[in-house]
C-alpha positions in Angstrom: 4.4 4.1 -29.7 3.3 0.6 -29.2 4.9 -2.3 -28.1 5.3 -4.2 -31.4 6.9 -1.2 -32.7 9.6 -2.4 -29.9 10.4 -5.2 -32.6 9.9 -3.2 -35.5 12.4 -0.7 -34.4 15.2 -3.6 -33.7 14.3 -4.7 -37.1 15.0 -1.7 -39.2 17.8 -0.5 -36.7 20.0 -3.7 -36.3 18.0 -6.6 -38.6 20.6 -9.5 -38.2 21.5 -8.5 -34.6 20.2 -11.8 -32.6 17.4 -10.5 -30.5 16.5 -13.9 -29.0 18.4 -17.2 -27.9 16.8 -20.3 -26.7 18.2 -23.8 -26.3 19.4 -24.2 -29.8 17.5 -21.7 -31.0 18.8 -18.2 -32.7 16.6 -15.8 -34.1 17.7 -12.2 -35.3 15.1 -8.8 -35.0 14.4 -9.1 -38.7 12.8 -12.5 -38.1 11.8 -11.8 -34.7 9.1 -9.1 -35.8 8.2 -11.3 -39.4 7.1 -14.4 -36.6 5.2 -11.4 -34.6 3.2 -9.4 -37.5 2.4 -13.1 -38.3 1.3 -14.6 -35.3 -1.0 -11.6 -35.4 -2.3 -11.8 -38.5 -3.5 -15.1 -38.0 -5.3 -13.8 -34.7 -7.2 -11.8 -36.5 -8.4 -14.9 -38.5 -9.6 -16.2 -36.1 -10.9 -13.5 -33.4 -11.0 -9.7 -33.6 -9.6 -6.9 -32.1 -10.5 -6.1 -27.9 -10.6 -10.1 -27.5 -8.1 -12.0 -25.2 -5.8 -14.5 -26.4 -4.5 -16.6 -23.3 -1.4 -18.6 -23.2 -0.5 -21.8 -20.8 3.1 -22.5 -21.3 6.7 -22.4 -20.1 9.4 -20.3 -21.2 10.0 -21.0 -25.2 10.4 -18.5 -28.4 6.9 -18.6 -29.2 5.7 -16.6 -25.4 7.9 -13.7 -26.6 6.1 -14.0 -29.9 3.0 -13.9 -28.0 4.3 -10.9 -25.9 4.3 -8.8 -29.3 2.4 -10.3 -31.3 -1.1 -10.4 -29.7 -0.9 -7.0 -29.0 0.1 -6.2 -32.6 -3.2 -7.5 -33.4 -5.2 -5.2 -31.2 -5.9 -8.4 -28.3 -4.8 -8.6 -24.6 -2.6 -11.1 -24.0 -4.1 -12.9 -21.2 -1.3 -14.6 -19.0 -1.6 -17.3 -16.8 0.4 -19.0 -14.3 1.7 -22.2 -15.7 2.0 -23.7 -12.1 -1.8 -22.8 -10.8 -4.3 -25.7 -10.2 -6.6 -26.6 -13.3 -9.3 -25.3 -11.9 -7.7 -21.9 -10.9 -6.8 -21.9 -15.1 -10.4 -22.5 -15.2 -11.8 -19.7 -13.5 -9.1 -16.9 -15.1 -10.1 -18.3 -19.0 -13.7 -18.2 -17.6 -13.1 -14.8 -16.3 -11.2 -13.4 -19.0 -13.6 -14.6 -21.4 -10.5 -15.9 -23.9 -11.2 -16.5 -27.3 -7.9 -18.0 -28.0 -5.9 -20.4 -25.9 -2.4 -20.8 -26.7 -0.7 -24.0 -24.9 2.4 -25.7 -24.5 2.5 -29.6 -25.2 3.5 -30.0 -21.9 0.0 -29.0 -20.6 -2.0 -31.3 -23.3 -4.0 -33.1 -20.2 -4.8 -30.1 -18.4 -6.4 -28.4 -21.4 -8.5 -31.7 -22.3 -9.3 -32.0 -18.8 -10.9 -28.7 -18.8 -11.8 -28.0 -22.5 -16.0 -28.1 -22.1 -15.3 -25.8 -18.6 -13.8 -22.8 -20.7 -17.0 -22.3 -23.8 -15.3 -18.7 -24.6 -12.3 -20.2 -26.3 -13.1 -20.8 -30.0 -9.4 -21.9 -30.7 -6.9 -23.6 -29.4 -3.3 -23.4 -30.8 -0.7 -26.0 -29.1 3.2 -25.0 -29.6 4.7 -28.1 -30.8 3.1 -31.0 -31.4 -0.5 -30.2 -32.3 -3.0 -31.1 -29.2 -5.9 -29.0 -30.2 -7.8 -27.8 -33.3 -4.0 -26.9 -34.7 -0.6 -26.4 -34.0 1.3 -23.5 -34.0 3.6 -23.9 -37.1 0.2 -24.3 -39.6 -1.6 -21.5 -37.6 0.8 -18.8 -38.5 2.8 -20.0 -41.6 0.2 -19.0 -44.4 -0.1 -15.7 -42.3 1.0 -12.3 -44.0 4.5 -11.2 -42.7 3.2 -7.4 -43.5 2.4 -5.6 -40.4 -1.4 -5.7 -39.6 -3.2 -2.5 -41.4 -4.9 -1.6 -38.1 -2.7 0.0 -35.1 -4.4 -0.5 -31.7 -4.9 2.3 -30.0 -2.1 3.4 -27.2 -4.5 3.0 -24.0 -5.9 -0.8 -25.7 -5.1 -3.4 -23.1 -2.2 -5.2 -24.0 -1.6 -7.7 -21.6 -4.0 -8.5 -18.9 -2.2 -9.7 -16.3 -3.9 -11.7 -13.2 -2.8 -10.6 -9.1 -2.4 -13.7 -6.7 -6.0 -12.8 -5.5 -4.3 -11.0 -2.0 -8.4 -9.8 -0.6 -10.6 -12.3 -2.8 -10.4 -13.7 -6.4 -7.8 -12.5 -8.5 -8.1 -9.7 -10.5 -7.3 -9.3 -14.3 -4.7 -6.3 -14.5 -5.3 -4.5 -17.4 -1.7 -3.2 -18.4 -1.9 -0.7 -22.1 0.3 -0.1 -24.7 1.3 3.1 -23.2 1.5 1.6 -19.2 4.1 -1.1 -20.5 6.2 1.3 -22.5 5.9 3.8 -19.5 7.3 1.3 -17.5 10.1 -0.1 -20.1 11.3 3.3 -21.0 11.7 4.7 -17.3 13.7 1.0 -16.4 15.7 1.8 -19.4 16.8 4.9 -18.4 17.4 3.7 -15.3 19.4 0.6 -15.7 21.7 2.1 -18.0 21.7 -1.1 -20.5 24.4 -0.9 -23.1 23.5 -2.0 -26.5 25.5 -4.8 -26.7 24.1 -6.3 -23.3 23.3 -10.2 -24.1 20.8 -10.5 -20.9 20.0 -14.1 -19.5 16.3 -13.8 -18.5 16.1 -17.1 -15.5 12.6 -16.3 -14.6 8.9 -17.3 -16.0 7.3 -15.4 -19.1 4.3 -15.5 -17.3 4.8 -12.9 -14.6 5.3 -9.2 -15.1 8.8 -9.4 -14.5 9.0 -10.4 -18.7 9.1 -6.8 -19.1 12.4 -6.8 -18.5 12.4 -8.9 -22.2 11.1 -5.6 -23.4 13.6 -3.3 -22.3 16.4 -4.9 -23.3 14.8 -5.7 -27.3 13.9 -1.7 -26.4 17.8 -1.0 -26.1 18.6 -3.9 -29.1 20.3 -6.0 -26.6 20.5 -9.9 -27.5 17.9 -11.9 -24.7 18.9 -15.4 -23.9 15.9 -17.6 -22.3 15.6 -20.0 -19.9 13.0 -22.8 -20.0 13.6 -23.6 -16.6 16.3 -22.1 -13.7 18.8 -24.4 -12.6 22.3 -23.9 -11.3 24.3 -25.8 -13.9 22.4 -24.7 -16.8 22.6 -21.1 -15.7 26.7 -20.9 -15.1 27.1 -22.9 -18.9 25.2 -20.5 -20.5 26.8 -17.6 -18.6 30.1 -18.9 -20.2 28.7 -20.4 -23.4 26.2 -16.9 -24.3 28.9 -14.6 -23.1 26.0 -13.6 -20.8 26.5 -9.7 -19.5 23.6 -9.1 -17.3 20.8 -11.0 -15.7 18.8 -11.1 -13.2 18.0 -13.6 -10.1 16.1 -13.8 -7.1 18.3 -13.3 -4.0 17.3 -17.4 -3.1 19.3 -18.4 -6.6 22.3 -16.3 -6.1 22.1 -17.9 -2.2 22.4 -21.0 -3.9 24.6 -20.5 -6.8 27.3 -19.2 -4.2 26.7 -22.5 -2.1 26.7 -24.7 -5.7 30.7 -26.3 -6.0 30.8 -25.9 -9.2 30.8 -22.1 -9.6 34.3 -22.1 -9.3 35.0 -24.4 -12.4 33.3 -21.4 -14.4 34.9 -17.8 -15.2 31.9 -15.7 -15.4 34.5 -13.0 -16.5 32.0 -11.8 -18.9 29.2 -11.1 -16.4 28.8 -7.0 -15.8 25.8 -7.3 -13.4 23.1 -9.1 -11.7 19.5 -7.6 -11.0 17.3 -8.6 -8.5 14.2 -8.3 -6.7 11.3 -10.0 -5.0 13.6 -9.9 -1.4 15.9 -8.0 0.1 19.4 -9.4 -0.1 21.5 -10.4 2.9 24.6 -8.5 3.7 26.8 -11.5 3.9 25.3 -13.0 0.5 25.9 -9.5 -1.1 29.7 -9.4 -0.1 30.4 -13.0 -1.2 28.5 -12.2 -4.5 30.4 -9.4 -5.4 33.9 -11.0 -4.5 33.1 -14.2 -6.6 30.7 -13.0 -9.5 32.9 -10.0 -9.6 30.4 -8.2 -10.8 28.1 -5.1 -10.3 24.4 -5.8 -8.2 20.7 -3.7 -8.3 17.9 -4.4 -7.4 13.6 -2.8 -8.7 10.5 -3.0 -6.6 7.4 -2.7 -8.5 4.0 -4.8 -9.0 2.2 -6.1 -11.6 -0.2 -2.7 -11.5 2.4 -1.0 -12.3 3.5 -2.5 -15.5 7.2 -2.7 -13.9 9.3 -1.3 -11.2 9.0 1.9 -9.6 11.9 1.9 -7.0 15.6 1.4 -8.3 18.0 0.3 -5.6 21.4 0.9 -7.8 25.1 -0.3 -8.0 26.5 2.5 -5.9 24.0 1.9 -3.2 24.6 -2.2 -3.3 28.8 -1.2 -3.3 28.6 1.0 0.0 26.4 -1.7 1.2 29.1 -4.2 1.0 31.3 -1.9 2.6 29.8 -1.5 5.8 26.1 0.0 5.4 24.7 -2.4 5.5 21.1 -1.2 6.2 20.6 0.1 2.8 20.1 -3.2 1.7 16.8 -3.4 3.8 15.5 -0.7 1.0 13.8 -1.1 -2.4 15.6 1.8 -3.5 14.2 5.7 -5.0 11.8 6.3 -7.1 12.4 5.9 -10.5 13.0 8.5 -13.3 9.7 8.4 -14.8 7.8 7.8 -11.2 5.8 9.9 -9.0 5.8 8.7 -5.6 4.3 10.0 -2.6 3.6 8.4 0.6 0.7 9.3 2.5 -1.5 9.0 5.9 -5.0 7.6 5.8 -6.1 11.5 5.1 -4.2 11.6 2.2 -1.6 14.1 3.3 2.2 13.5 2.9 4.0 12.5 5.9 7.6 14.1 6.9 10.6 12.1 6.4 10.9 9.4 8.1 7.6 8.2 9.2 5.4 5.4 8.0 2.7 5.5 5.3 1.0 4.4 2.3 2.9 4.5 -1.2 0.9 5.8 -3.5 2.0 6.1 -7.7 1.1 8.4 -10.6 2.4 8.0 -13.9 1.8 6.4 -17.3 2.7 3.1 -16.1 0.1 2.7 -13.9 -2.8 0.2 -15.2 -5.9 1.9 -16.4 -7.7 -0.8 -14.1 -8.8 -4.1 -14.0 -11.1 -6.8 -15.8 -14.5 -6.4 -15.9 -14.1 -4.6 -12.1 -15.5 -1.2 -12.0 -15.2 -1.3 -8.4 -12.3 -2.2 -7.6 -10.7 0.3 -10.0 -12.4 3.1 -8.2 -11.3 1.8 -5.0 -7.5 1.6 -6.2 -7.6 5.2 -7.1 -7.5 8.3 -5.0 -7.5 11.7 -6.9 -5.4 9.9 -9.6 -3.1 8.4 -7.7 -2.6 4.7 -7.2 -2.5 3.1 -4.0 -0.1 0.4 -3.8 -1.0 -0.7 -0.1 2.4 -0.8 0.9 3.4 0.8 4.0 6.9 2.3 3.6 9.2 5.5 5.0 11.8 7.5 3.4 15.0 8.8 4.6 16.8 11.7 4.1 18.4 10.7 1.5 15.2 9.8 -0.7 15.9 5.9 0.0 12.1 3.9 0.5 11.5 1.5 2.9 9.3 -1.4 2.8 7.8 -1.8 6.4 4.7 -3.9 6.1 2.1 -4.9 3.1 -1.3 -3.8 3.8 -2.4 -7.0 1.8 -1.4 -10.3 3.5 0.3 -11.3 0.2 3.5 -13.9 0.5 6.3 -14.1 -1.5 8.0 -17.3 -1.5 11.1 -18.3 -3.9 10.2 -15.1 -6.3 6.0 -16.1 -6.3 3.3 -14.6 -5.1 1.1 -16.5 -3.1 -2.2 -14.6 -2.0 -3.1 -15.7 1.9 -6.8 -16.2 0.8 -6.4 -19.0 -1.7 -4.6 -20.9 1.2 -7.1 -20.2 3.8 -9.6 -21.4 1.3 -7.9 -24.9 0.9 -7.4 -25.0 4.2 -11.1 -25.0 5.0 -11.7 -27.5 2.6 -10.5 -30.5 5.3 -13.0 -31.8 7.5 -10.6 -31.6 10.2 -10.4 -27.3 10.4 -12.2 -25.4 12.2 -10.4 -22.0 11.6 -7.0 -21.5 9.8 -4.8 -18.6 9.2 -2.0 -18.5 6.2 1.4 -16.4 7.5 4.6 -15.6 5.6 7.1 -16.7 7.5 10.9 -16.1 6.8 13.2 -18.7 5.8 16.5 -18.6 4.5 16.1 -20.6 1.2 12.7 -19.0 0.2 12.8 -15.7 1.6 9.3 -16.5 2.7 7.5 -19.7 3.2 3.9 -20.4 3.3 3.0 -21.3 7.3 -0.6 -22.7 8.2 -1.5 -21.7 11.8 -4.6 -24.3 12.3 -7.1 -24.7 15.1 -8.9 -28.1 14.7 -12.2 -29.2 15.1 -13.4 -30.4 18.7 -12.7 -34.2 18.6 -11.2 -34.5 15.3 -7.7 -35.0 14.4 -5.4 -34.7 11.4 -1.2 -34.2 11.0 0.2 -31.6 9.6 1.0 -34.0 6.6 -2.5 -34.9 6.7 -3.4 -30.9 6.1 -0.6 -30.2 3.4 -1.9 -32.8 1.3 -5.6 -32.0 1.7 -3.9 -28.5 0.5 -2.5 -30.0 -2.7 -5.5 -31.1 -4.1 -6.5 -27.7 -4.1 -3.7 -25.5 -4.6 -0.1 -25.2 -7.6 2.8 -26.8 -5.7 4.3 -23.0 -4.9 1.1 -22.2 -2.8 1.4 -25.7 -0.5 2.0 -25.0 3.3 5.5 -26.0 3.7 4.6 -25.4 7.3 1.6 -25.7 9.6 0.8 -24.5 13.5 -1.5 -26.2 15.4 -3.5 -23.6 18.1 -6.1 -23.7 20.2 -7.3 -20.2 19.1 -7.0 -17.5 16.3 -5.9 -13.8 17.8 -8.3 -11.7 16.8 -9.9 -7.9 17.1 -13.3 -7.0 18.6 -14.3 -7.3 15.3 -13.5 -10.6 14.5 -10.9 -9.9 11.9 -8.1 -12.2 12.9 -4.5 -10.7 13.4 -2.2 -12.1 11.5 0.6 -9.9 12.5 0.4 -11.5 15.9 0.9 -14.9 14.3 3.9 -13.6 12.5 5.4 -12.9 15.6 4.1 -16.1 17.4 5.8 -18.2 14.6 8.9 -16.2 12.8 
């Protein structure tokens, strides 16, 4: 199976079921996999199959074209984080080696800012009104609505998919045909998603989490988009869409209790809420489930993964409310489809209970990354994926998150890699040595927290420092904080030790 046949399957099984809402915007599966097997057809008039086709966009109808439709045509979608800096864009098109760039209107300037920087991309198709060589109505409305004659092959690349860049530049996730589908199916049997779930989908297409698009068209459940989250727009839609499930980040359902005007909406048709990124609080939890009055899960996966791996379910999340309250500090058991193991540095599983690395082997797991023979080989031990996550289990088969091996911070759902900071950082003429900490925070789960030492005789602000960051660096990855020392703790090897500054400052 591949994943336009996700589309194709909705098409013959339930044609004028709605697949996909947006805005105004209804579109049934019949028409949903007619725009796909187009889209790709016009790919392949314009690049063959093994290329990349990268997108710059917000949430609209067309990404989830994109999500089918480039791998219908044999081509990785390559997906990039709308709210990087240009020149981080830059460097992924550059790395990817993109033949076709697919961009929103909204990021016109950005692409003509860095058009001669990116030589790989032969075409530009804009979604809207047409900012490149053409626009996305006349580049797939002569195509053939017939599906392409050539199937790609189950372990082709897909999507490509690029980390935050945790220990250096960011790596290009090769996810296949048979990793995505791994990783549907298992949620999907899972979750438990009737087929007449309409889902609200509230965050970006452009992280892995849009897989969760996949297993509810998988289950031929109606998917209502989001261009952008907000409170009001959210709790209309809820009522307006008849919305059954979605899924938030713990910080939106924080702030959606806190918002006055939940009350004036009934919600009555709401079943349950996924979510993941953070652990939940207790108190947040209970108060969810009195006023939502509905059901709560949460996944924990990564973007290697193609998906989630660990399933904290409803039963867990009701006896949390009612007094065990420690089970919401885990991500939940492993999966159907997931093989788990958590190991010591040798390898060898540890007993219950104690602390080691989570390691994964399935079909979901990516078959390696971009042009990065190396790092592939140093991901894999006998087969198995190592997630650098440090985690225990309990008795009861419940996994723990304890540490991550990679400095990597999650702030407000995104992944910010403590490298690219550091690297900002170092750009002011002020620094002499800087550090970038996750520090907890109860709107963002984490926030991004400079710890600076400064040059001998020079001075600077910490406003000073956060905008010399913001030259450099997408608004989510801006220090919202900054630490001013006199030193760096460090080991006798020089490495500093950021888990002492975690301390120092959470």
């Amino acid at each position: 199976m591949l994943i336009g046949d996700i589309v194709e399957y909705g098409a013959r099984k339930h044609p004028d079921r709605i697949a996909v809402r947006f805005e105004q915007e209804q579109v049934d599966y019949r028409a949903l996999r007619d725009r796909c097997r187009r889209l790709a057809n016009a790919l392949l008039g314009v690049a063959a199959p093994g290329d990349r086709v990268a997108i710059l966009s917000g949430n609209c109808t067309q990404y989830l074209e994109c999500y089918y439709g480039v791998p219908m045509a044999g081509m990785a979608l390559t997906i990039l984080n709308a709210r990087l800096h240009p020149d981080q864009i830059v460097s992924l098109v550059q790395h990817s080696e993109a033949r076709v760039l697919i961009v929103a209107p909204e990021f016109a300037d950005v692409v003509d800012r860095i058009r001669d920087r990116i030589p790989s991309v032969r075409t530009v198709v804009s979604i809207g009104a047409a900012i490149g060589t053409v626009g996305w109505d006349e580049f797939v409305s002569g195509a053939s609505a017939q599906a392409p004659e050539r199937r790609p092959n189950p372990d082709d690349p897909a999507w490509l998919v690029y980390t935050s860049g945790t220990t250096g530049a960011p790596k290009g996730v090769m996810i296949s045909h048979r990793n995505l589908l791994a990783g549907v199916t298992s949620s999907a049997l899972q979750w438990g998603i009737p087929e007449e779930t309409v889902f609200l989908f509230c965050f970006p297409l452009c992280h892995i989490g849009g897989y969760v698009v996949l297993i509810n068209h998988l289950i031929g459940a109606t998917v209502g988009i989001l261009r952008s989250y907000d409170n009001a727009t959210f709790l209309r839609l809820v009522d307006e869409w008849q919305v059954t499930q979605t899924g938030l980040a713990p910080t939106m359902i924080n702030f959606l209790l806190q918002d006055p005007e939940l009350d004036k909406h009934s919600l009555d048709t709401l079943e349950a809420v996924g979510y993941g990124s953070s652990a939940i609080p207790a108190a947040v939890l209970r108060e969810g489930l009195e006023r939502f009055g509905c059901d709560f899960y949460q996944g924990m996966g990564m973007t290697e993964l193609a998906g989630n791996v660990l399933h904290l379910d409803q039963a867990a999340h009701r006896r949390a409310a009612h007094g065990e309250t420690g089970l919401l500090a885990s991500a939940g058991k492993p999966m159907r489809l997931a093989d788990i193991r958590i190991v010591d540095d040798d390898f060898t599983d540890v007993p219950t209970g104690q602390i080691g690395e989570m390691i994964a082997r399935c079909d979901q797991v990516t078959v390696g990354y971009w042009k990065d023979p190396q790092a592939t080989a140093d991901a894999f031990t006998d087969g198995w994926f190592r997630t650098g996550d440090l985690v225990r289990q309990d008795e009861e088969g419940f996994v723990y998150i304890v540490d991550r091996k990679k400095d990597l911070i999650i702030s407000g759902g995104e992944n910010v890699a403590s490298l690219s900071v550091e690297q900002a950082l170092y750009r002011h003429p002020a620094v002499a040595e800087a550090a970038a900490i996750g520090v907890r925070d109860d709107t963002w789960g984490e926030v991004v927290c400079a710890v600076v030492v400064l040059r001998e005789d020079a001075a600077a602000s910490a406003d000073d420092i956060i905008a010399g960051c913001r030259d450099h660096l997408g608004g989510f990855q801006v220090p919202r904080r900054v630490e001013f020392v006199e030193s760096l703790p460090k080991n006798v090897t020089g490495k500093v030790l950021k888990r002492e500054l975690r301390e120092q400052f959470s």
